[in-house]
N, C-alpha and C positions, 0 to 999 in steps of 0.2 A: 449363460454367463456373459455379462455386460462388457465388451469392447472395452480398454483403457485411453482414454484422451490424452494423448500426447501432449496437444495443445498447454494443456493444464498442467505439463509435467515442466515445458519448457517456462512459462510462466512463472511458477514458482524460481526455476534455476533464476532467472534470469532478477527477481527478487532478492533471492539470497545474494546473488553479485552485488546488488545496490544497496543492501545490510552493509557486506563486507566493505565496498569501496565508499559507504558515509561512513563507518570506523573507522577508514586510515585515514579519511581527510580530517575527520577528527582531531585525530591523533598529532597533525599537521598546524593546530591553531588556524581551521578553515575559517571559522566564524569571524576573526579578527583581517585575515584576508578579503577584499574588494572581489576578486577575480574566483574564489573560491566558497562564496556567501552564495552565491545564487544556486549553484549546482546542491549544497547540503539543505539549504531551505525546500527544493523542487523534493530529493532524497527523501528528509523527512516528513514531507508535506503527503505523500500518497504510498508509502511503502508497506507500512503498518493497516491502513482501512486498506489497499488490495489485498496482502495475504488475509483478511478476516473474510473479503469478500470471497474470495478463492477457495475457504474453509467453509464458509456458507455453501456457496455452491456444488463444494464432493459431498455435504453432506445429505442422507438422504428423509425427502422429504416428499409428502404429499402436497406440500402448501411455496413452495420453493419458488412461484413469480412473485407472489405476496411477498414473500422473505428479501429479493434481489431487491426490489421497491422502496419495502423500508428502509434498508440498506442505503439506495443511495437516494432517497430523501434525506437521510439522518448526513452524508456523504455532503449532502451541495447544502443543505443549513446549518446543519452543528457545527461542522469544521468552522466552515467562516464566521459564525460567532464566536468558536475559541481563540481564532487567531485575532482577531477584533479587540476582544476582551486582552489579552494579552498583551 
C-alpha cells in the first residue's frame, strides 16, 4: 500500500485558503481597489491550473511525465494568450 504525500495534502489546504480568501476580497469590491487588484489577479491567475495540476498528478497513470509537460506547456502559452486576448 502506497505511503500518503502529505506534501500534496498541504497543497491543496493551502489552495483552498486562496479560493476562500479571493471570495472575501471579492466580496470587498477588490477589483475597484488599487491596493487590493494585485493580490486577486496573482489569486486568480494560478489557483485553478494548480489544483488541475495537483488532480493530474494523484491521478494514476503510466504516462504521468508526458502528462505534467503538457500541462505546463498549455500552463506558460495558453494562459498568457488568454490574458492577452482579454
Amino acid at each position: 500500500m502506497p505511503l500518503r504525500d502529505h506534501r500534496l495534502d498541504r497543497a491543496k489546504g493551502i489552495l483552498i485558503f486562496t479560493v476562500v480568501l479571493g471570495h472575501l476580497l471579492a466580496r470587498t469590491s477588490a477589483w475597484e481597489s488599487d491596493v487590493l487588484r494585485a493580490p486577486m489577479y496573482l489569486i486568480y491567475s494560478f489557483h485553478m491550473p494548480a489544483f488541475v495540476f495537483l488532480a493530474g498528478i494523484t491521478a494514476k497513470s503510466n504516462r504521468l511525465p508526458e502528462r505534467v509537460l503538457t500541462f505546463l506547456v498549455f500552463l506558460f502559452t495558453g494562459l498568457p494568450m488568454m490574458w492577452v486576448w482579454m
